[in-house]
KEPA-125157 format. One record per residue (C-alpha): residue number from 1; chain; y, x, z. Coordinates in Angstrom, 1 decimal, always signed. Layout:
> NUM, A, Y, X, Z
...
***
This chain:
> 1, A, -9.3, -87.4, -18.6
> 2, A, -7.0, -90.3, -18.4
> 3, A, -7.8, -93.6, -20.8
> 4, A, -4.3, -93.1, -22.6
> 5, A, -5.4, -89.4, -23.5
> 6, A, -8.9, -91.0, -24.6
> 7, A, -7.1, -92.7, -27.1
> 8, A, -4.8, -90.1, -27.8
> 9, A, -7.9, -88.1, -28.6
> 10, A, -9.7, -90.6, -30.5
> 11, A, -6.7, -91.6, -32.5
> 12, A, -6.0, -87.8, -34.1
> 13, A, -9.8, -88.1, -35.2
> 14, A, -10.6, -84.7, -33.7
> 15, A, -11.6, -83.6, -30.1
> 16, A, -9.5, -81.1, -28.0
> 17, A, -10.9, -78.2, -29.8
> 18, A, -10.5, -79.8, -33.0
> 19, A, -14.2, -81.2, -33.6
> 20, A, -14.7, -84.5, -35.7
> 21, A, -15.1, -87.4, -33.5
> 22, A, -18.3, -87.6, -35.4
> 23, A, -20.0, -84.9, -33.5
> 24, A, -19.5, -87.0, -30.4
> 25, A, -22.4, -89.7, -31.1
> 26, A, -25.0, -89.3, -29.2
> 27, A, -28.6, -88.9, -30.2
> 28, A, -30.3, -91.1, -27.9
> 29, A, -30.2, -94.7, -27.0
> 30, A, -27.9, -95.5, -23.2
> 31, A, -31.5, -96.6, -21.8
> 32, A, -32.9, -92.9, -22.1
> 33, A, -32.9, -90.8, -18.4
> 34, A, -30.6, -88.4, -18.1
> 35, A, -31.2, -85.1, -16.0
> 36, A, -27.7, -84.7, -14.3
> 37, A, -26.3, -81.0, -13.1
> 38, A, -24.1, -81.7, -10.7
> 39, A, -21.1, -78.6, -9.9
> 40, A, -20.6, -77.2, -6.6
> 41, A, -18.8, -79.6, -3.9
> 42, A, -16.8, -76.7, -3.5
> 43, A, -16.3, -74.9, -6.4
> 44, A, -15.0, -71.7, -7.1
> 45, A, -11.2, -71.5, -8.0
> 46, A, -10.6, -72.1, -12.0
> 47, A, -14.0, -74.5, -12.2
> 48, A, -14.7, -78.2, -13.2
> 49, A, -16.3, -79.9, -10.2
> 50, A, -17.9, -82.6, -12.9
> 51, A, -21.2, -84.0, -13.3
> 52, A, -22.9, -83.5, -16.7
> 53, A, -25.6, -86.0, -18.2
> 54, A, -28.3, -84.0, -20.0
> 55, A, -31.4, -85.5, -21.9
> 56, A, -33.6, -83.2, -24.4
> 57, A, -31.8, -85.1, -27.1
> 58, A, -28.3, -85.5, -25.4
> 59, A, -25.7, -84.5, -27.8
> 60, A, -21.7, -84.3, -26.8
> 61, A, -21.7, -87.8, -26.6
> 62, A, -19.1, -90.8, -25.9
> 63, A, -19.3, -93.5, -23.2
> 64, A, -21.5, -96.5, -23.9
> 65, A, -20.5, -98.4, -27.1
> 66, A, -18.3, -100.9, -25.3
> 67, A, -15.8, -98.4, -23.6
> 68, A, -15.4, -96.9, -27.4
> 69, A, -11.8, -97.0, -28.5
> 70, A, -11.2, -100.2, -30.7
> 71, A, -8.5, -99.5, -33.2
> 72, A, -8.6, -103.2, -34.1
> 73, A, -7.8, -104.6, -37.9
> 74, A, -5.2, -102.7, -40.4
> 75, A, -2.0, -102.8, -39.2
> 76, A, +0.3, -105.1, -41.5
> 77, A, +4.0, -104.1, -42.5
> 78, A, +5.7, -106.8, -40.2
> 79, A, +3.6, -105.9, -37.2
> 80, A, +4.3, -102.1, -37.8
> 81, A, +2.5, -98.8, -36.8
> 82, A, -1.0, -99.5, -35.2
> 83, A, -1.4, -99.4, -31.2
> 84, A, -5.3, -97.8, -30.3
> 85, A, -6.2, -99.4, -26.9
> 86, A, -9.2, -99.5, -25.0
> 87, A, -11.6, -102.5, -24.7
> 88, A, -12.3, -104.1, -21.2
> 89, A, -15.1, -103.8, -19.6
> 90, A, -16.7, -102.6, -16.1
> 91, A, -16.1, -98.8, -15.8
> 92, A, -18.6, -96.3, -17.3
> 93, A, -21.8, -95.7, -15.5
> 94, A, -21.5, -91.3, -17.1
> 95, A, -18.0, -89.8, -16.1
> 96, A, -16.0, -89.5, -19.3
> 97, A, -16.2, -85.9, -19.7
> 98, A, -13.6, -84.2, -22.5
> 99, A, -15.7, -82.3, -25.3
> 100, A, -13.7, -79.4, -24.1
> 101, A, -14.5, -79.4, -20.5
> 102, A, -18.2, -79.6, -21.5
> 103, A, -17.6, -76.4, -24.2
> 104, A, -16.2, -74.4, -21.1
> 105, A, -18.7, -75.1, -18.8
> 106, A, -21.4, -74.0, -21.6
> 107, A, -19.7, -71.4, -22.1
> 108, A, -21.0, -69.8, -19.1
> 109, A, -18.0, -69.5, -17.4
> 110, A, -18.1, -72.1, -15.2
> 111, A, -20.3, -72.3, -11.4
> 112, A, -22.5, -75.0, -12.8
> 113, A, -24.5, -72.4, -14.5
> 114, A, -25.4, -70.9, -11.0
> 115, A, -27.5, -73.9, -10.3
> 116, A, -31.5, -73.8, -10.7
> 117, A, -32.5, -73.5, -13.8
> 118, A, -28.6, -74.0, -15.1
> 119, A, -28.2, -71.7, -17.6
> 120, A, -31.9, -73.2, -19.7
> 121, A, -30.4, -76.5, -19.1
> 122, A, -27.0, -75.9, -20.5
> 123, A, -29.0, -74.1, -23.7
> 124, A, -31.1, -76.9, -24.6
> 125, A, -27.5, -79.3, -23.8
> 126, A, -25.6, -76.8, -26.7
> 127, A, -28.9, -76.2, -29.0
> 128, A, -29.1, -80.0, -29.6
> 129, A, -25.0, -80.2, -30.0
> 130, A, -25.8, -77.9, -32.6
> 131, A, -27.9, -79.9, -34.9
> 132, A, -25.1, -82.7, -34.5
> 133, A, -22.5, -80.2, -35.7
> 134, A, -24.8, -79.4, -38.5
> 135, A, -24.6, -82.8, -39.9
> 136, A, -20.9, -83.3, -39.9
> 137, A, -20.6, -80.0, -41.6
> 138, A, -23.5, -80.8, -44.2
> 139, A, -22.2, -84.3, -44.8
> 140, A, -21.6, -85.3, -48.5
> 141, A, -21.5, -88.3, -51.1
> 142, A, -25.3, -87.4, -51.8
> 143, A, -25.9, -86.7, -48.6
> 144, A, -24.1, -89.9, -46.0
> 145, A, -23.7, -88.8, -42.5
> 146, A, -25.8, -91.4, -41.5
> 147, A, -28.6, -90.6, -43.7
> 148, A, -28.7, -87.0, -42.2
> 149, A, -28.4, -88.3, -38.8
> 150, A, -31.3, -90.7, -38.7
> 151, A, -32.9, -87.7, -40.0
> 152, A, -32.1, -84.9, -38.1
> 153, A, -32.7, -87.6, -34.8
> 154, A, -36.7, -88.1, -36.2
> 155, A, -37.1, -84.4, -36.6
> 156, A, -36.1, -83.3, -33.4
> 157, A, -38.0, -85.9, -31.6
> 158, A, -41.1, -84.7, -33.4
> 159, A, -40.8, -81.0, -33.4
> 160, A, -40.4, -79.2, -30.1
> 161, A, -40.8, -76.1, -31.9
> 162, A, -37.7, -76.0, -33.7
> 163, A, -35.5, -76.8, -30.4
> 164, A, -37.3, -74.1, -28.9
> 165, A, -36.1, -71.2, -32.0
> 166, A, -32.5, -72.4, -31.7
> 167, A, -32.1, -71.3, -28.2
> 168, A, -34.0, -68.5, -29.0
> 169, A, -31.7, -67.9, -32.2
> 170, A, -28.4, -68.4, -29.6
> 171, A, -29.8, -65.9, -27.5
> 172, A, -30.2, -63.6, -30.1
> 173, A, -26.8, -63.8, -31.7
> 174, A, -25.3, -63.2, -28.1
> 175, A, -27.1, -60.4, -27.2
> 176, A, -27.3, -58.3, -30.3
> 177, A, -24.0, -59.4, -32.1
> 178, A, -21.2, -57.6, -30.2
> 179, A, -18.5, -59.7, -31.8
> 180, A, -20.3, -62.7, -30.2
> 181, A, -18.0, -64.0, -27.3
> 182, A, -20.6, -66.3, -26.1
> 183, A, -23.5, -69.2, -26.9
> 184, A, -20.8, -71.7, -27.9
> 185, A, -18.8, -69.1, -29.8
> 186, A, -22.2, -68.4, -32.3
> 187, A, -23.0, -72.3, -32.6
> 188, A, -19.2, -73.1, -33.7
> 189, A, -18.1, -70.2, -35.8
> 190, A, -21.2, -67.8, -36.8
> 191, A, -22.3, -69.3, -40.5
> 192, A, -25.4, -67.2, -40.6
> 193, A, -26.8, -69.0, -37.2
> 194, A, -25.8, -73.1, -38.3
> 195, A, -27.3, -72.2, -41.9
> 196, A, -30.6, -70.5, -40.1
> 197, A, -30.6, -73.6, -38.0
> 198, A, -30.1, -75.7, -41.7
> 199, A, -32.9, -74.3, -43.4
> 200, A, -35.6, -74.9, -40.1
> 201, A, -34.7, -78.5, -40.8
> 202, A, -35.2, -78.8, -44.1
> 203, A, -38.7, -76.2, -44.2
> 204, A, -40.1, -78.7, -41.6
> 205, A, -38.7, -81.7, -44.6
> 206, A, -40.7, -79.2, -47.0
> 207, A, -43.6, -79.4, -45.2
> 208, A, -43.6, -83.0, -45.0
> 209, A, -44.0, -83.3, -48.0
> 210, A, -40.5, -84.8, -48.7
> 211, A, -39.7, -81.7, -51.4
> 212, A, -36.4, -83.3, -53.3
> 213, A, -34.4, -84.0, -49.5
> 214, A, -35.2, -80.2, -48.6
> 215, A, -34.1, -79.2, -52.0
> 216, A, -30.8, -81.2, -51.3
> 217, A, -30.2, -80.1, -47.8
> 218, A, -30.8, -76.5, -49.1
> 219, A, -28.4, -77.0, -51.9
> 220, A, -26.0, -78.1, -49.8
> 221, A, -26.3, -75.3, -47.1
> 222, A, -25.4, -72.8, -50.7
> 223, A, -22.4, -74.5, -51.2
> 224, A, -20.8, -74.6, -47.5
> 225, A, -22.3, -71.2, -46.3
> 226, A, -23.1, -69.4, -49.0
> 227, A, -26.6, -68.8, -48.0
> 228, A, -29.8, -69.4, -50.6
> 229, A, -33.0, -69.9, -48.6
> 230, A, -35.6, -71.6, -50.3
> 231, A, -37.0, -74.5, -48.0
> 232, A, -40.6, -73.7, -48.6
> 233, A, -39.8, -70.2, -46.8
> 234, A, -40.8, -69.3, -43.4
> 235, A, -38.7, -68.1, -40.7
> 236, A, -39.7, -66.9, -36.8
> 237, A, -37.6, -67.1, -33.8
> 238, A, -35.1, -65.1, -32.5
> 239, A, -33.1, -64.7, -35.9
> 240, A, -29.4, -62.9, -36.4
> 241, A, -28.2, -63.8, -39.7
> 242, A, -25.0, -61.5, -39.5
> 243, A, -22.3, -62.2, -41.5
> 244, A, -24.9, -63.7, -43.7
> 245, A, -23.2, -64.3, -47.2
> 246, A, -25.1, -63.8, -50.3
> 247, A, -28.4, -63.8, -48.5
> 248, A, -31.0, -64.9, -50.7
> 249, A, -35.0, -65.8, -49.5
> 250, A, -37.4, -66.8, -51.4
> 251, A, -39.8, -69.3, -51.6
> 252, A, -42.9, -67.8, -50.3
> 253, A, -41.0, -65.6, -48.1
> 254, A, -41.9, -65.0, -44.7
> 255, A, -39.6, -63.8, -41.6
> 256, A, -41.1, -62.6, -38.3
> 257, A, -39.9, -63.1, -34.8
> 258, A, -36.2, -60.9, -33.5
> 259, A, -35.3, -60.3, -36.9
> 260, A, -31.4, -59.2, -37.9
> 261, A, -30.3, -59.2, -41.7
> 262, A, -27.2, -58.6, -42.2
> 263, A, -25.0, -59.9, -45.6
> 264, A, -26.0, -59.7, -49.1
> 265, A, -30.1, -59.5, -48.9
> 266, A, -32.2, -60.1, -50.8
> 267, A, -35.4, -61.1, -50.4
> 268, A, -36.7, -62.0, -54.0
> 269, A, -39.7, -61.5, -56.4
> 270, A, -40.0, -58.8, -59.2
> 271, A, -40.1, -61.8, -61.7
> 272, A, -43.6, -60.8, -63.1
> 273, A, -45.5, -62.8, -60.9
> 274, A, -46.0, -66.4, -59.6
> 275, A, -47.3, -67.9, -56.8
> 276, A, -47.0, -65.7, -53.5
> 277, A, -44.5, -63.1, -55.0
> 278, A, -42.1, -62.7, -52.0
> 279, A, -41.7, -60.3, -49.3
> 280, A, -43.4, -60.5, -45.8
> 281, A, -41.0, -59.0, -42.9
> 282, A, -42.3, -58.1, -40.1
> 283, A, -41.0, -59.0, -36.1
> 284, A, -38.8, -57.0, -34.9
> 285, A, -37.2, -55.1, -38.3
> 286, A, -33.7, -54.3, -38.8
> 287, A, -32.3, -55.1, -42.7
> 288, A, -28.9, -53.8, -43.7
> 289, A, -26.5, -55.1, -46.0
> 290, A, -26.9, -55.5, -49.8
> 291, A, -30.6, -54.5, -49.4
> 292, A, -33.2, -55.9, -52.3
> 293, A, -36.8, -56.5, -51.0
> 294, A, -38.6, -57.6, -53.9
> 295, A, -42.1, -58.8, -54.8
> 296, A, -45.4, -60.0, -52.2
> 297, A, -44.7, -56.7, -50.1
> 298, A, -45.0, -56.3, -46.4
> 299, A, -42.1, -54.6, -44.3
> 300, A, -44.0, -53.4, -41.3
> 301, A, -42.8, -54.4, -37.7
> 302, A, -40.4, -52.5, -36.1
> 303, A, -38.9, -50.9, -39.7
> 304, A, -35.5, -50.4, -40.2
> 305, A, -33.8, -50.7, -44.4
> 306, A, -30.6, -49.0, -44.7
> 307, A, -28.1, -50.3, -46.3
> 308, A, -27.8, -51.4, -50.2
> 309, A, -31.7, -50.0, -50.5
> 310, A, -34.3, -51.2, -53.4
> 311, A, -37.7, -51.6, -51.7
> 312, A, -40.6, -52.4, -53.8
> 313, A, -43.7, -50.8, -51.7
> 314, A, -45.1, -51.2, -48.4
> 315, A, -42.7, -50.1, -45.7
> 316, A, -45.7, -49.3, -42.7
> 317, A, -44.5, -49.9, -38.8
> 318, A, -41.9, -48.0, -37.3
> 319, A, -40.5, -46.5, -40.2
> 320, A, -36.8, -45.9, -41.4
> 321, A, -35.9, -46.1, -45.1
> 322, A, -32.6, -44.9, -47.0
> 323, A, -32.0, -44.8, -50.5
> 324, A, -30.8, -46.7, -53.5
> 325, A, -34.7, -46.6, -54.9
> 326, A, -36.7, -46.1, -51.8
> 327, A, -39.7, -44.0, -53.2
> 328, A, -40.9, -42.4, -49.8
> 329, A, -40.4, -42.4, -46.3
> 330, A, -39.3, -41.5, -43.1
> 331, A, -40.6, -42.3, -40.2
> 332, A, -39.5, -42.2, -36.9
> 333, A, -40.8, -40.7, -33.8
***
């Protein structure tokens, strides 16, 4: 990409798929090694023979600070409308590589994911892009975009865990969602998978200790996905949030591992208890839209809720319920 359409880019505030610039800054100091995939020398027709810089906390990220566009002071009236240009300096050590070049190639569509141990690489590249996204979109007066950088930076560094469940989640999406184009497509479009990815960050803030920031991260999740998950609740790997409006999880709630819930669930208590009063799901169970789950009940692995279904007894293993007040069951052979 040409320095004029670097500026161009730059100067519309967006990227060429009409990102903030924000989620361009990268998580990681210059200093830190990068692992670089390197295309093909001859790649197929259609492909982008470009080098990509990867690091385990590499986001979409800009040259070093001194090739960053300088837009200068305000423009005054007399010396009319403002001219971006670049700063000087020696040329970049990384290629400047347009956000959307990088999005096709992680797309999967590109030869670079033929390489060794490509297609991991290029997941752990998109699954950290993702928690960058997450704090543009999450962004408020309460909440500064710096504030939830610095803090979504510390909690990645120390938690390999939660890296690991978002590729696991993107994975997930892809394979079970047929609507799901690709890995990119779920991390840029699919509400249920960025608010999954929300909540992880602010359970590990409740764990901390550090209640009142969970509590505001989770609040603010509500009001841009319409999703309610308590922070204190726990939820396994491998998670499709479908559609995911109106969900609703409860505090002591726990979610096993390859778990789909589709819109309008609820996982709540009967409201005659306290303490552990929420559901426990099982890996591997299947919950349908506008399902209730209510009260400290387990939902046995492998189980399958139908759609709009009241459950408020043990569902065992392997079993299939259906009904507006599921009294008995059937189970599935």
């Amino acid at each position: 990409m040409s320095g004029e359409e670097r500026v161009s880019v730059a100067h519309r505030g967006v990227n060429g798929w009409g990102l903030p610039v924000a989620i361009l800054r990268p998580l990681v100091s210059p200093s830190s090694a990068p692992v670089t995939l390197q295309s093909p020398s001859s790649p197929s027709p259609g492909s982008c023979p470009v080098a990509l810089h990867l690091h385990p906390l590499l986001i979409f990220s800009t040259p070093a600070p001194q090739h960053a566009v300088n837009t200068g002071s305000p423009p005054s009236p007399s010396r009319g409308p403002q001219q971006s240009t670049l700063s000087t300096g020696s040329p970049p050590s990384t290629p400047v590589i347009d956000l959307k070049v990088r999005v096709i190639i992680c797309s999967g569509t590109e030869s670079v994911v033929s390489l060794p141990d490509g297609k991991a690489k290029l997941l752990m590249f998109i699954a950290v892009a993702v928690f960058n996204f997450i704090y543009v979109l999450l962004s408020s007066a309460s909440l500064p975009s710096n504030t939830l950088f610095d803090l979504f930076v510390g909690i990645l560094k120390s938690d390999q865990e939660i890296m690991d469940s978002v590729k696991d989640n993107l994975k997930a999406v892809k394979e079970r969602d047929p609507a799901c184009i690709n890995h990119v497509h779920c991390f840029l479009n699919f509400k249920g998978f960025l608010a999954c990815q929300s909540h992880r960050v602010a359970h590990k803030l409740w764990l901390q200790g550090r209640k009142v920031l969970a509590v505001m991260i989770q609040n603010r999740v509500s009001e841009i996905f319409a999703v309610r998950i308590h922070p204190g609740a726990k939820i396994g790997s491998g998670i499709m949030l479908d559609h995911v409006t109106g969900l609703v999880v409860g505090e002591t709630a726990v979610i096993g591992n390859i778990v789909s819930i589709l819109h309008s669930v609820t996982l709540g208590g009967t409201g005659k208890a306290s303490g552990d009063r929420h559901p426990k799901i099982g890996d591997g169970i299947l919950i349908g839209a506008g399902t209730c789950i209510l009260g400290n009940i387990k939902v046995g692995e492998c189980a399958k809720i139908g759609a709009d279904s009241v459950v408020i007894k043990y569902v065992p293993p392997r079993t299939t319920v259906v009904s507006d007040f599921v009294i008995f069951y059937d189970v599935c052979i």
